[in-house]
TORFITI-902070 format. One record per atom (N, C-alpha, C): x, y, z; residue in three letters. Coordinates in steps of 0.2 Angstrom, whole numbers, plus 5000, padded with zeros to 4 digits. Each point is the difference from the previous one (the first is absolute). Layout:
# TORFITI-902070
XYZALA...
***
This chain:
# TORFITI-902070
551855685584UNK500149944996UNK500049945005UNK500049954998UNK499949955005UNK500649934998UNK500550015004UNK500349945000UNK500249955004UNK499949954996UNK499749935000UNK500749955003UNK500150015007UNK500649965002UNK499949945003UNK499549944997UNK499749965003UNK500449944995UNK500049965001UNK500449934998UNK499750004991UNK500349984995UNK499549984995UNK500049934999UNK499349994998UNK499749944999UNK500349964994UNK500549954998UNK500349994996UNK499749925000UNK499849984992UNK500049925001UNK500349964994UNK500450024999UNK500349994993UNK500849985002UNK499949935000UNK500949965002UNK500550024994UNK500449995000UNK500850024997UNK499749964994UNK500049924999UNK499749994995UNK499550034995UNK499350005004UNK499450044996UNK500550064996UNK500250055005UNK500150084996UNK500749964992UNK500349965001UNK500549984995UNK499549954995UNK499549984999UNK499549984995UNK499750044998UNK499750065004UNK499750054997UNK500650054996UNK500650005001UNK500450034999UNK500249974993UNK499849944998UNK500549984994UNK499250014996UNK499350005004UNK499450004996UNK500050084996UNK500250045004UNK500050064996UNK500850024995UNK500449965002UNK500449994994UNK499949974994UNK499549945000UNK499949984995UNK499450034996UNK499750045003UNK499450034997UNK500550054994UNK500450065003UNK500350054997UNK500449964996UNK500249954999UNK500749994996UNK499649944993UNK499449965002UNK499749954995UNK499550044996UNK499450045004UNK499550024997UNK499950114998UNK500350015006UNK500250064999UNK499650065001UNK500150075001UNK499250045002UNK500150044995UNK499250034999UNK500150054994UNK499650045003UNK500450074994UNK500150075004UNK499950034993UNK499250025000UNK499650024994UNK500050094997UNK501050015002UNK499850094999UNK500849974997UNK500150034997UNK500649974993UNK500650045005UNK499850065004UNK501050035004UNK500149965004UNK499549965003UNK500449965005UNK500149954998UNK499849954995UNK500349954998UNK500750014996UNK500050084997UNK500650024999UNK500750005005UNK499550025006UNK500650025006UNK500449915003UNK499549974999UNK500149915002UNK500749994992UNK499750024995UNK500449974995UNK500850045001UNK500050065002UNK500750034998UNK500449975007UNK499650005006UNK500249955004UNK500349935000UNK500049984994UNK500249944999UNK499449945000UNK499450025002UNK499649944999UNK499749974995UNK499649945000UNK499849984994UNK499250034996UNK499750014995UNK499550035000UNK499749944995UNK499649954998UNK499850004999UNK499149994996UNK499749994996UNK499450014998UNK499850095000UNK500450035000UNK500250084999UNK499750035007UNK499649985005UNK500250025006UNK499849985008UNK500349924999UNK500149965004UNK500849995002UNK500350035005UNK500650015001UNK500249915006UNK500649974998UNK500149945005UNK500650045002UNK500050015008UNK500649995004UNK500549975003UNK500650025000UNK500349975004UNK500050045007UNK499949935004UNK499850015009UNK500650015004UNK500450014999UNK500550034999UNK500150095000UNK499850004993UNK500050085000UNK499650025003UNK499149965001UNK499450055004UNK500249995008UNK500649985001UNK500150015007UNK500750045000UNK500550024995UNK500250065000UNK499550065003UNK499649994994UNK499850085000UNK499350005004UNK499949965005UNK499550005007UNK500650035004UNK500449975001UNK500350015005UNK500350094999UNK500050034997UNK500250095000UNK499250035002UNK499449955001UNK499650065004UNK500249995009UNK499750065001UNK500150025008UNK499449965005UNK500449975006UNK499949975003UNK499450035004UNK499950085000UNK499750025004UNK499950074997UNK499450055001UNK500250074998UNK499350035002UNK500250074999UNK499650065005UNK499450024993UNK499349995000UNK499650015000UNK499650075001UNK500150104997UNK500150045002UNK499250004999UNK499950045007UNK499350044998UNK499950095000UNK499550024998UNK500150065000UNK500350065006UNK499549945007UNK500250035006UNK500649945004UNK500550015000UNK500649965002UNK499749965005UNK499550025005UNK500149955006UNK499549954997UNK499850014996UNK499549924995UNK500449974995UNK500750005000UNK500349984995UNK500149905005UNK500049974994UNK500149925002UNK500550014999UNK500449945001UNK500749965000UNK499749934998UNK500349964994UNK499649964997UNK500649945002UNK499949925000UNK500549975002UNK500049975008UNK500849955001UNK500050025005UNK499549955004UNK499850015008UNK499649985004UNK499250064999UNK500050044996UNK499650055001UNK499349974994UNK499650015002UNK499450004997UNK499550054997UNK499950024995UNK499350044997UNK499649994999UNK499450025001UNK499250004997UNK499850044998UNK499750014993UNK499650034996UNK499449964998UNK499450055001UNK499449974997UNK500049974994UNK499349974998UNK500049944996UNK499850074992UNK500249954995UNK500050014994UNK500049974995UNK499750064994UNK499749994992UNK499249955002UNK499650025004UNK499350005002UNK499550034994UNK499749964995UNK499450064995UNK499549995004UNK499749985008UNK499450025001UNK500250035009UNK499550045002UNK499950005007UNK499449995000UNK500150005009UNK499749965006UNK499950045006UNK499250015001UNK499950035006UNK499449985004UNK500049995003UNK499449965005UNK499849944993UNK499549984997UNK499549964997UNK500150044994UNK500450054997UNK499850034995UNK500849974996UNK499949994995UNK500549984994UNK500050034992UNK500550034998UNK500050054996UNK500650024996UNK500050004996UNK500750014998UNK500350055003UNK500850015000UNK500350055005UNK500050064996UNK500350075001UNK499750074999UNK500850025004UNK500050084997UNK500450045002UNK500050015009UNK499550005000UNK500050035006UNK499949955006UNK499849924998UNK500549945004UNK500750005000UNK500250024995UNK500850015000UNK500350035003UNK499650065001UNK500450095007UNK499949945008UNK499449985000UNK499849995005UNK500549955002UNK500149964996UNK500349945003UNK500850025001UNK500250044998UNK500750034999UNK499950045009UNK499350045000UNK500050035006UNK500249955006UNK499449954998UNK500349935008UNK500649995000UNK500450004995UNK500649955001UNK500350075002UNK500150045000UNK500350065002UNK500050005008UNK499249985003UNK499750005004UNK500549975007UNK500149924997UNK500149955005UNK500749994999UNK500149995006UNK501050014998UNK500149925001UNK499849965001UNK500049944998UNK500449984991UNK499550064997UNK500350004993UNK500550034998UNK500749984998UNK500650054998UNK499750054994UNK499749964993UNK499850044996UNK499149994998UNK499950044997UNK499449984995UNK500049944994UNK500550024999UNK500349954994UNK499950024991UNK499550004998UNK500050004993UNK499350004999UNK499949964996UNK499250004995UNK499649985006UNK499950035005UNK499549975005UNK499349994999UNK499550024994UNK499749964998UNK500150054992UNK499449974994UNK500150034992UNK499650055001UNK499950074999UNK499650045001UNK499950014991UNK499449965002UNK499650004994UNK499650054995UNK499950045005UNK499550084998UNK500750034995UNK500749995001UNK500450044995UNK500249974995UNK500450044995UNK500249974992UNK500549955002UNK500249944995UNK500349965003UNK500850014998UNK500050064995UNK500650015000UNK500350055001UNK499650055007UNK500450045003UNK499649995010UNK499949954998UNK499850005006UNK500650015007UNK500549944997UNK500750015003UNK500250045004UNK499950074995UNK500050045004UNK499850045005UNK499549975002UNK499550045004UNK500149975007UNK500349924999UNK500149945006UNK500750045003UNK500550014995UNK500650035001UNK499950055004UNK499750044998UNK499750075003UNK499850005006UNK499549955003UNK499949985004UNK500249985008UNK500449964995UNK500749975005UNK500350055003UNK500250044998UNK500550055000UNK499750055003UNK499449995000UNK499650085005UNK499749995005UNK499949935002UNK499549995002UNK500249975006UNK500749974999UNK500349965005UNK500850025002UNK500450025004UNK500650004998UNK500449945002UNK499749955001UNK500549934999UNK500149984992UNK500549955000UNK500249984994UNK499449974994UNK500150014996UNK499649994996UNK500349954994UNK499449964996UNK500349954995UNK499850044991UNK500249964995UNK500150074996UNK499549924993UNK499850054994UNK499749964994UNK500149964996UNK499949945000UNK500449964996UNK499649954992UNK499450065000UNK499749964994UNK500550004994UNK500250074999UNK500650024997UNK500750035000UNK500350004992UNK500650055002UNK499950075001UNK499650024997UNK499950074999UNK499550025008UNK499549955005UNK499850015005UNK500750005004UNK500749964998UNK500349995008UNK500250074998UNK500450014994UNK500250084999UNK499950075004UNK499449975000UNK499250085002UNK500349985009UNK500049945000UNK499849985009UNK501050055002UNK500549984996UNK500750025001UNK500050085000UNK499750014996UNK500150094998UNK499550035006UNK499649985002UNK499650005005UNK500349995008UNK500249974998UNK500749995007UNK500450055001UNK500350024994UNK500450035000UNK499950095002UNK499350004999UNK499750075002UNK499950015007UNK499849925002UNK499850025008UNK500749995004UNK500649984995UNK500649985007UNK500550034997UNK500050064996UNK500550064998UNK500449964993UNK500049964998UNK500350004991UNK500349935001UNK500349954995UNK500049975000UNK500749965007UNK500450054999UNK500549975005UNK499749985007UNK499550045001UNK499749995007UNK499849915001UNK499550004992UNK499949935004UNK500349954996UNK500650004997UNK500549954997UNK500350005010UNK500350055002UNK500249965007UNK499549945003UNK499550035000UNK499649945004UNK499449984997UNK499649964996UNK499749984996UNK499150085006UNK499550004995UNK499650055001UNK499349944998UNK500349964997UNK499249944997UNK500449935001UNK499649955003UNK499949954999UNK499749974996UNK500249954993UNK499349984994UNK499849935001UNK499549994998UNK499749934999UNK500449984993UNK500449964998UNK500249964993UNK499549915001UNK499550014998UNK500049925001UNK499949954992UNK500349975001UNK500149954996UNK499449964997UNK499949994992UNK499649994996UNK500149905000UNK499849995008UNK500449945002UNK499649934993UNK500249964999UNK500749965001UNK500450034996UNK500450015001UNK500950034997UNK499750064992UNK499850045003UNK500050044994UNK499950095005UNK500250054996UNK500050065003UNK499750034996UNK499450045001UNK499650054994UNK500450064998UNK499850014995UNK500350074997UNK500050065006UNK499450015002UNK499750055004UNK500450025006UNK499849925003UNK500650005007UNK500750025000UNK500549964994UNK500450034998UNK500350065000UNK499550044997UNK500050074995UNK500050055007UNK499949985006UNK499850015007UNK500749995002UNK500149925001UNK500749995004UNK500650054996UNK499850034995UNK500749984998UNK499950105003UNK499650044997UNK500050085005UNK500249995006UNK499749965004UNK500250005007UNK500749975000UNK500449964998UNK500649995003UNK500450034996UNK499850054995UNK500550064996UNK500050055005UNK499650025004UNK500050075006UNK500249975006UNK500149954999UNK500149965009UNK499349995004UNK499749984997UNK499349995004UNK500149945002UNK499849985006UNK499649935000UNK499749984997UNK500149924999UNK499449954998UNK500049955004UNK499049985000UNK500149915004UNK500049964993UNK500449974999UNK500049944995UNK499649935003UNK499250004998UNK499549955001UNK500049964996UNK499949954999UNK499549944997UNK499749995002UNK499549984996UNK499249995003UNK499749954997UNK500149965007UNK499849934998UNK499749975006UNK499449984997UNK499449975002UNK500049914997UNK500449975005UNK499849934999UNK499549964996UNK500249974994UNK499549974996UNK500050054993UNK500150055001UNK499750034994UNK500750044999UNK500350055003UNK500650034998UNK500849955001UNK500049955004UNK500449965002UNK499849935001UNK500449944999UNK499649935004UNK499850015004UNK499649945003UNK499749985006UNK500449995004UNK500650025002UNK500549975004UNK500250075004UNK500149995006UNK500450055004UNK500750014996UNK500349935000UNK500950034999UNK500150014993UNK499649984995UNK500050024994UNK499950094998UNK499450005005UNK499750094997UNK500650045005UNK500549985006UNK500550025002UNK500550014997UNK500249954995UNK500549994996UNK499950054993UNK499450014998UNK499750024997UNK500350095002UNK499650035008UNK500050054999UNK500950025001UNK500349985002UNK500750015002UNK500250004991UNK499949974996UNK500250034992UNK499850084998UNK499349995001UNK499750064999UNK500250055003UNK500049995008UNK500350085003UNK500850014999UNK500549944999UNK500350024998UNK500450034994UNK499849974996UNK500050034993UNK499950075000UNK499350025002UNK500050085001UNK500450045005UNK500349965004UNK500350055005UNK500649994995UNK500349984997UNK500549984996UNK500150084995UNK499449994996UNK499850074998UNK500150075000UNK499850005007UNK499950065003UNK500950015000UNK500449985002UNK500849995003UNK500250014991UNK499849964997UNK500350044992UNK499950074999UNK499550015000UNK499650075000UNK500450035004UNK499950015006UNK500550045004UNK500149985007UNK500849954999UNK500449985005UNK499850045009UNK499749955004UNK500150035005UNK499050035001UNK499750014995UNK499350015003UNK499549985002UNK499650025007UNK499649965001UNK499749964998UNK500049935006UNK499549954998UNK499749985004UNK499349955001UNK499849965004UNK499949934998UNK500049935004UNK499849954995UNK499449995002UNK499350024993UNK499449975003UNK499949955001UNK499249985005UNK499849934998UNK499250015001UNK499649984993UNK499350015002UNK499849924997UNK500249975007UNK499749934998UNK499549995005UNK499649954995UNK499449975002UNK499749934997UNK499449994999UNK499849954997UNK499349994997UNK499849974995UNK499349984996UNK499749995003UNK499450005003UNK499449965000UNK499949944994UNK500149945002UNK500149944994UNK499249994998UNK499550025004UNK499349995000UNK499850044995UNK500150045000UNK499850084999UNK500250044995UNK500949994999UNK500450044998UNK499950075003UNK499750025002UNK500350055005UNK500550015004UNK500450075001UNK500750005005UNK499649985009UNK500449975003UNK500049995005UNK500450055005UNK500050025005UNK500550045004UNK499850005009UNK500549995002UNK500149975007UNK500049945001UNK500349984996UNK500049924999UNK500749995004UNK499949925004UNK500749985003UNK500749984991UNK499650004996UNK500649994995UNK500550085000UNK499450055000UNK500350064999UNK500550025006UNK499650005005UNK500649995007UNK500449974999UNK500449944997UNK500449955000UNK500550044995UNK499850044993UNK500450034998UNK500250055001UNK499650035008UNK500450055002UNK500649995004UNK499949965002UNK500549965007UNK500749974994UNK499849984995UNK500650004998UNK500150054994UNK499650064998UNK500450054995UNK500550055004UNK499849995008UNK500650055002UNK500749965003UNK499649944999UNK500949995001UNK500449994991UNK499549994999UNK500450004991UNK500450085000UNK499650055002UNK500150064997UNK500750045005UNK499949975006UNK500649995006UNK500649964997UNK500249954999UNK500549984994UNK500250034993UNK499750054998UNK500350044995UNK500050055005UNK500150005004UNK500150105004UNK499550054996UNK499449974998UNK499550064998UNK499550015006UNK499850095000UNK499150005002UNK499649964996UNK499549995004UNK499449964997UNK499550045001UNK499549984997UNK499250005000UNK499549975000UNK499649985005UNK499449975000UNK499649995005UNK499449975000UNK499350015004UNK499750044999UNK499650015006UNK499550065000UNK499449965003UNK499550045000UNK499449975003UNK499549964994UNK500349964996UNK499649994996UNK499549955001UNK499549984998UNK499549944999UNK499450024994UNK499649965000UNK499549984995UNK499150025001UNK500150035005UNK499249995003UNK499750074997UNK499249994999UNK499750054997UNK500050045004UNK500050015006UNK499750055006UNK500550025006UNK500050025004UNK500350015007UNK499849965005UNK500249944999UNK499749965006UNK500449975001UNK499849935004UNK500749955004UNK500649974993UNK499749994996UNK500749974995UNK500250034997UNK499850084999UNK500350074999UNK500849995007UNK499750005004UNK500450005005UNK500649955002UNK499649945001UNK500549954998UNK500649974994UNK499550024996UNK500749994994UNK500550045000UNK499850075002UNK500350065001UNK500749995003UNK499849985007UNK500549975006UNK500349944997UNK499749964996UNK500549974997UNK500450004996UNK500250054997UNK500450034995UNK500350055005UNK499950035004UNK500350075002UNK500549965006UNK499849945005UNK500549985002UNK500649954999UNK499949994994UNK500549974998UNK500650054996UNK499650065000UNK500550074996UNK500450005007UNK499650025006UNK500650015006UNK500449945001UNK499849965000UNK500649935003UNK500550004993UNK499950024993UNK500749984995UNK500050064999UNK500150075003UNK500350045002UNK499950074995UNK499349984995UNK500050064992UNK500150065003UNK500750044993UNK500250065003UNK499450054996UNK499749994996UNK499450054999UNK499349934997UNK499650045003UNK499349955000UNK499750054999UNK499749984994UNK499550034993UNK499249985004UNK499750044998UNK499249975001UNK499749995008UNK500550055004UNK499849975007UNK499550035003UNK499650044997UNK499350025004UNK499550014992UNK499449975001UNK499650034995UNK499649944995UNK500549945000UNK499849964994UNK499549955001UNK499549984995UNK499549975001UNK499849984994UNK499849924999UNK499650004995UNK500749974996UNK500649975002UNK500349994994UNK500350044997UNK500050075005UNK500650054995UNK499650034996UNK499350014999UNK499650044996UNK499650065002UNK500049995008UNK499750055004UNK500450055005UNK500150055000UNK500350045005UNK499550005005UNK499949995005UNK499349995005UNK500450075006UNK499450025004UNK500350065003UNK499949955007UNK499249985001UNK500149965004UNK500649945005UNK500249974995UNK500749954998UNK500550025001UNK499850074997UNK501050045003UNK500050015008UNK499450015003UNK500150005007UNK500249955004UNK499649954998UNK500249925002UNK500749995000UNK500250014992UNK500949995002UNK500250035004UNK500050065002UNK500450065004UNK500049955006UNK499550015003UNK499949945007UNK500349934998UNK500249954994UNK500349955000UNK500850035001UNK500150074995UNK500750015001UNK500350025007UNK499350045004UNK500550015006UNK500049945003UNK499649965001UNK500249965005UNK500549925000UNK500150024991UNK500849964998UNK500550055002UNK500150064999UNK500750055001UNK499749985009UNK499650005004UNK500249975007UNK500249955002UNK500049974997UNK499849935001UNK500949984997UNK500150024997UNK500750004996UNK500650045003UNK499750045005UNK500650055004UNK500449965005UNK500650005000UNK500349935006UNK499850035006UNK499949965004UNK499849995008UNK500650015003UNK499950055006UNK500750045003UNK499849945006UNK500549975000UNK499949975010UNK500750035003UNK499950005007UNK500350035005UNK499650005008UNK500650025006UNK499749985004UNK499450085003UNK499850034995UNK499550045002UNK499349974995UNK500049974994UNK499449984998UNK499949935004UNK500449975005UNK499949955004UNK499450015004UNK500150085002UNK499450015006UNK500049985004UNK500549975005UNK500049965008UNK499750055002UNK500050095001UNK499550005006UNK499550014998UNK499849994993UNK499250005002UNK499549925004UNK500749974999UNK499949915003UNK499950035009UNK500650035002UNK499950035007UNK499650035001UNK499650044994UNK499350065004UNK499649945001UNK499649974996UNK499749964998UNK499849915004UNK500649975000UNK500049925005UNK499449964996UNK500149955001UNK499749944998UNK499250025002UNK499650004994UNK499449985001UNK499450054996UNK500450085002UNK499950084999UNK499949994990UNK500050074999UNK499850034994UNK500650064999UNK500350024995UNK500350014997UNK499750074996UNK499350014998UNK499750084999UNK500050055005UNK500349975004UNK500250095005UNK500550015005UNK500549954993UNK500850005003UNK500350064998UNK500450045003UNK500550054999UNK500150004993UNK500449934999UNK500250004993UNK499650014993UNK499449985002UNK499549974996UNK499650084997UNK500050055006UNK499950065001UNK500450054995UNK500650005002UNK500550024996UNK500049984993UNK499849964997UNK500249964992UNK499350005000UNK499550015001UNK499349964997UNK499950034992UNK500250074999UNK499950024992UNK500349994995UNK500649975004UNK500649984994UNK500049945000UNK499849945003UNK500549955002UNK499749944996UNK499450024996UNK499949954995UNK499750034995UNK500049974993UNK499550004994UNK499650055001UNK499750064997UNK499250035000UNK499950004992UNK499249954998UNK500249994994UNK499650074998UNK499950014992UNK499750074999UNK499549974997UNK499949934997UNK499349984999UNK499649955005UNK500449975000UNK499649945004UNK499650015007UNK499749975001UNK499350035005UNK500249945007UNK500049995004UNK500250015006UNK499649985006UNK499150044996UNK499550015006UNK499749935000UNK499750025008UNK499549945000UNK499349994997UNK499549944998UNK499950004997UNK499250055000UNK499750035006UNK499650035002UNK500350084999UNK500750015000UNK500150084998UNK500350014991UNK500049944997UNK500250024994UNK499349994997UNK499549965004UNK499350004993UNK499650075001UNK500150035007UNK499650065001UNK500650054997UNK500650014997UNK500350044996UNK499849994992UNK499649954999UNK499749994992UNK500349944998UNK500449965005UNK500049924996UNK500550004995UNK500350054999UNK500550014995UNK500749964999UNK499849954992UNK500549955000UNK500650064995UNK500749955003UNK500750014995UNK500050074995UNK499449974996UNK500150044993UNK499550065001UNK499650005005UNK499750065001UNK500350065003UNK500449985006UNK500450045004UNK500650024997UNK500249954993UNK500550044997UNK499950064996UNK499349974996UNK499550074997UNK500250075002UNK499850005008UNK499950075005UNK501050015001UNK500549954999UNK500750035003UNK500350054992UNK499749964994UNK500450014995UNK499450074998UNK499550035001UNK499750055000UNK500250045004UNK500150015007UNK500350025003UNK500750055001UNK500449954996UNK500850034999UNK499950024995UNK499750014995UNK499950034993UNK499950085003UNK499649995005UNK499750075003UNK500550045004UNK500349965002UNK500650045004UNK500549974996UNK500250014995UNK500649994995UNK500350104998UNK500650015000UNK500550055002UNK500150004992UNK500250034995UNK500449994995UNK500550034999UNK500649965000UNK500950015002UNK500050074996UNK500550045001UNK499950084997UNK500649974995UNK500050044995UNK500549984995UNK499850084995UNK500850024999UNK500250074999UNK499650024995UNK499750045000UNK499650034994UNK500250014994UNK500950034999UNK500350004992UNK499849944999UNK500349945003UNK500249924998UNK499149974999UNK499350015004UNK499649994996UNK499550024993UNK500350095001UNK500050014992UNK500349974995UNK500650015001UNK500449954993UNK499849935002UNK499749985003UNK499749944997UNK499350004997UNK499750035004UNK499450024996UNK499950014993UNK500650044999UNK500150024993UNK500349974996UNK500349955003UNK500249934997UNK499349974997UNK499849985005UNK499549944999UNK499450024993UNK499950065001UNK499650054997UNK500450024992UNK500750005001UNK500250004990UNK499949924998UNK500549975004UNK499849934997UNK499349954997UNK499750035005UNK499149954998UNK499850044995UNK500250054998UNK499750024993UNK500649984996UNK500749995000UNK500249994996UNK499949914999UNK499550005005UNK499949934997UNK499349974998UNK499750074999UNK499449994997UNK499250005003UNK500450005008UNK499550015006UNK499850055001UNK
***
């Protein structure tokens, strides 16, 4: 795991955070959020709150910061194999590949995604220890039935990779499968009520309303102690105003209202506060992403979420560009280095995304591995001391000399800086007699490659049959 002891980027005065702070109390207490599965509007009513128009619930801000403040500041994230377990919170950082993709991307070819995109890209992220997990829906594999598909992702996760994995959230009867499913691979329920076994996506049916579905999802997962990220998903112009501190104020009702939730449900279990902002193309109406507006509400959603003592969520490699090329890249870096300076304790979508979140690209996913290492370098503090001084390599060397065939220089030459795993290096007469090969082409050869030398983690043969077996009664009890 990689953590992040580097200053955080904070630009939000006493004042600012105390506007924003009466902006999302006026949201919750004038106009109010609605929560479209009738037990939770129940759980808000027995609670004492107000419910009106039969399931738009108004808050007192008051009590959603009671019942914020009984999640846990910080918590342990179990994987199957203990040394790939996370620690979520904190100064620590996670990354998981990008997700909910319906097409991939490989060289020039575009195509809807498939099962066997999904093994594979579970395989990468297995691959690169860059990645704490795989994550979740890394892309839709469309070749399976949509209502047991779930299972086959789950399945996936679980075999294919033994770091942590994220669990199904189309429905309640999907998170169930993803819980009982846990429960197989981490010995019965007790196992993983100690330390949550799934991370879920809950995102918000942004402006101020919560879908039945999600719901029907958060409320399984916080009945078994599972984690959730409670997201809003707001894209400037269209889900929220034109305004930074508006859609701010905005999502600060929304996440907290359902982390509010989860703490009715059951006191004390995991949460993250998400943030999936961005903004409109006013031209276009298209989502934009790598925007400097996006950065800006990164810089200030982790101080917001630092002020209520929660993890947070957010970045990733995202942008808008049809292909792997320089604005694939740049937007990328602009989103992903604003994740490291406001300190995100899990970053969704950090290798892989393309296209606005439509494409799971393989290409792409290489590109970020190389953006994330050389942010985790780049971001590790700098040890000074009087032995990285070097005075005698000043004494071999004297005013005028070279430094490539100093003592020191000798001893450190293979450690002592960056080596990237993409980026090219040669000069311009030995890279065109290697084929001239740009970015997206060498990543073509790295991400085939490690497919080919991919290990598959062993996982105990009784615990894959009973899941097999799982998988295999439910899809026909479900009509698959």
């Amino acid at each position: 795991m990689f953590v992040n002891t580097m200053p955080r980027y904070e630009i939000l005065s006493e004042d600012a955070m105390a506007v924003l702070d009466r902006g999302w109390r006026r949201i919750v207490t004038e106009i109010g959020i609605e929560f479209l599965l009738d037990e939770t509007v129940e759980e808000f009513r027995k609670a004492g709150q107000q419910v009106v128009d039969g399931n738009r619930v108004i808050l007192d801000p008051e009590f959603v910061l009671e019942q914020v403040a009984k999640a846990p500041r910080e918590f342990e994230w179990q994987a199957r194999n203990p040394e790939q377990s996370a620690h979520i919170g904190g100064d620590n950082m996670v990354f998981a590949s990008v997700y909910g993709c319906p097409f991939a991307r490989q060289g020039d070819v575009r195509r809807e995604a498939t099962m066997d995109d999904f093994e594979n890209l579970v395989r990468l992220s297995h691959a690169f220890p860059e990645l704490d997990s795989p994550g979740g829906t890394i892309c839709e594999p469309n070749d399976r039935p949509l209502d047991s598909r779930h299972l086959d992702m789950v399945f996936a996760l679980q075999s294919l990779s033994d770091k942590p994995y994220m669990g199904s959230v189309t429905s309640g009867p999907n998170a169930a499968d993803t819980i009982r499913m846990g429960e197989i691979l981490f010995g019965g329920r007790e196992a993983i009520e100690r330390a949550p076994a799934t991370i879920s996506l809950i995102n918000v049916n942004s402006p101020l309303r919560y879908d039945d579905r999600m719901l029907a999802a958060l409320v399984e997962y916080a009945r078994a102690g599972q984690a959730v990220i409670v997201t809003p998903f707001l894209l400037m112009g269209a889900m929220s105003p034109v305004s930074i501190p508006a859609t701010l104020a905005q999502q600060m009702a929304e996440a907290l209202a359902g982390i509010a939730l989860v703490q009715l449900i059951r006191p004390g279990s995991p949460v993250i506060f998400g943030s999936f902002l961005s903004n409109t193309d006013m031209q276009s109406g298209s989502p934009s992403f790598g925007t400097p507006e996006s950065a800006i509400g990164l810089f200030c959603t982790g101080q917001i979420a630092r002020s209520f003592g929660l993890p947070w969520r957010s970045g990733g490699g995202l942008n808008s560009s049809q292909t792997v090329d320089a604005q694939a890249a740049y937007e990328s870096l602009m989103t992903m280095l604003p994740t490291f300076l406001a300190g995100a304790n899990f970053v969704l979508h950090s290798a892989g995304w393309l296209e606005a979140g439509l494409v799971s690209c393989y290409e792409k996913f290489i590109v970020d591995i190389e953006i994330l290492r050389q942010l985790r370098h780049e971001f590790t503090p700098l040890e000074i001391d009087e032995e990285s001084l070097a005075f005698g390599a000043h004494e071999e060397v004297g005013p005028g000399g070279h430094f490539l065939g100093a003592a020191h220089t000798l001893e450190r030459f293979r450690e002592c800086f960056y080596r990237p795993l993409l980026s090219s290096t040669e000069n311009f007469e030995r890279w065109q007699t290697k084929g001239g090969r740009d970015a997206a082409a060498r990543a073509g050869e790295i991400w085939q490659k490690t497919l080919e030398e991919y290990e598959e983690p062993a996982l105990d043969p009784a615990i894959r049959s009973e899941l097999e077996e799982y998988v295999s009664r439910r899809r026909t009890e479900l009509g698959d």
